[in-house]
N, C-alpha and C positions, 0 to 999 in steps of 0.2 A: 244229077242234082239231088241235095240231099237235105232232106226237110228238119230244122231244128224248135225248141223252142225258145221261146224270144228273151229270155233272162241269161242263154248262154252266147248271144252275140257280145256282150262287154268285154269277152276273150280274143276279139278277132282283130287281125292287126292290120289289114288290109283297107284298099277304097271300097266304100259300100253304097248304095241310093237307100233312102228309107224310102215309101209309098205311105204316104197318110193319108186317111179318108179328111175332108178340109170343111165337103159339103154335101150335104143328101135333100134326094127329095120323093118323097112314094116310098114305097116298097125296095129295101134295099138289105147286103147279107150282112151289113155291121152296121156300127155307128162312127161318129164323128171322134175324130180322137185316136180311134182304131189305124192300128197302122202295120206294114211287115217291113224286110230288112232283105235285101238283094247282094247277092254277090255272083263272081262268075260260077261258083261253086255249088254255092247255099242258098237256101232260105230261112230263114228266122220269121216267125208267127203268120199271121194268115189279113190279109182281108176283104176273106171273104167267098175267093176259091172260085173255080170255074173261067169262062172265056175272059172275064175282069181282070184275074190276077194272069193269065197267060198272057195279054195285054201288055201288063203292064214289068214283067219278067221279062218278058222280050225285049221290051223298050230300055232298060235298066242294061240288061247284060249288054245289048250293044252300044250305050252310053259306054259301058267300064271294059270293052274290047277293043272300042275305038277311042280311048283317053278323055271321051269328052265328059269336063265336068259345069254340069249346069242345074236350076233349078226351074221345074217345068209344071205350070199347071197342067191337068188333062180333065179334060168332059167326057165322062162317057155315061151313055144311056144303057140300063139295063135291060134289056127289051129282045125281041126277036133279029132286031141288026146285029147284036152279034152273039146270039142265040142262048141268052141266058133268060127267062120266066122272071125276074122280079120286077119289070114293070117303073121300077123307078131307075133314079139319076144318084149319080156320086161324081163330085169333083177330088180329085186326087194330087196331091203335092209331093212331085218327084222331085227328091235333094240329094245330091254329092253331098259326101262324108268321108272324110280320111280313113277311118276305123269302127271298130264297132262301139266300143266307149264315148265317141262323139257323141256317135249317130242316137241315141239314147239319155243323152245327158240333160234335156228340157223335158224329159217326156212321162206319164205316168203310164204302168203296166195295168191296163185294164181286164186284163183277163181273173179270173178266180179261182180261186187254190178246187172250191168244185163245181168247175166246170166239167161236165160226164158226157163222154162220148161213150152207147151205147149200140154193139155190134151184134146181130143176131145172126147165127150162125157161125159154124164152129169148122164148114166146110174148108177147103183148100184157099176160098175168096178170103173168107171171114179171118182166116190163120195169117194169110199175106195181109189184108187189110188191119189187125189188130197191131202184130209188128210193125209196120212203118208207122202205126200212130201215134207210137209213144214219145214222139218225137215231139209232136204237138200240142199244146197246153191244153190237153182234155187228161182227163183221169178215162185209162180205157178198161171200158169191162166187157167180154166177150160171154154173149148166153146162149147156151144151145140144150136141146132134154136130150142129148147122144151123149154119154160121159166119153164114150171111145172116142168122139171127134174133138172131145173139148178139151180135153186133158192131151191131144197129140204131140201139141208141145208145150212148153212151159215156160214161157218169155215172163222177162223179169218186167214189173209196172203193168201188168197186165190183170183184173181180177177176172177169175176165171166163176164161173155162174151157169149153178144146174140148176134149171127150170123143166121140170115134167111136161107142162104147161107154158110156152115161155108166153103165150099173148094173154095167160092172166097176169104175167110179170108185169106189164103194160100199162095196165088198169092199177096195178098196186099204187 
């Protein structure tokens, strides 16, 4: 499975389920509006991450491996039943889509050009975790005060950030 961001699904020429958040309530990891993009392959944008979106990927990919095309509310509690901390509720609207240009064509991109996904540490985690995020509509910048670990490699869309100090970086 391979994580995209959501402006490059318009290229996909396959069936896809979109997941949009439809309704909240409490403590939840997006908003209303917010949505991602399902394939047997892919994913295109987030919402929200965790036991939620495992959920609701499973549910998706076996709609599009068993041919079934339907549109499905789902309720789920964010809560300890299925071991996610936010406490609140989200209703979700799972929809069949021919492609990925459908799947897209009433919808606005909520995300922001910066949106900043900050990584501390520059270790072996930090190096895998920065790489695969560039996939995702965050701007990643990776800070560590070891220039040897930070500089290890040098992946493209990645800012690289030497802080001596990184927890007054924090505060700044």
């Amino acid at each position: 499975m391979k994580f995209n961001k959501l402006h490059k699904v318009k290229n996909y020429n396959k069936e896809i389920y979109k997941a949009k958040i439809i309704k909240t309530d409490g403590s939840v990891p997006r908003e209303i509006g917010d949505f991602m993009l399902i394939t047997i392959e892919d994913i295109f944008g987030s919402i929200g991450g965790g036991y939620l979106e495992f959920i609701i990927i499973n549910k998706a990919k076996n709609f599009l491996k068993k041919k079934i095309k339907t549109n499905e509310k789902l309720n789920i509690p964010l809560g300890p039943g299925i071991g996610q901390c936010c406490g609140g509720y989200v209703q979700i609207l799972l929809s069949h889509h021919l492609n990925g240009k459908e799947s897209i064509e009433k919808e606005e991109f909520n995300y922001k050009v910066d949106d900043n996904l900050f990584i501390f540490g520059a270790g072996h985690i930090g190096q895998a975790l920065s790489s695969i995020s560039t996939d995702l509509n965050f701007n990643v910048h990776l800070v560590d005060s070891r220039k040897n670990f930070l500089f290890m490699n040098e992946y493209k869309n990645i800012d690289y950030i030497f802080a001596e100090k990184p927890w007054h970086f924090i505060k700044s």
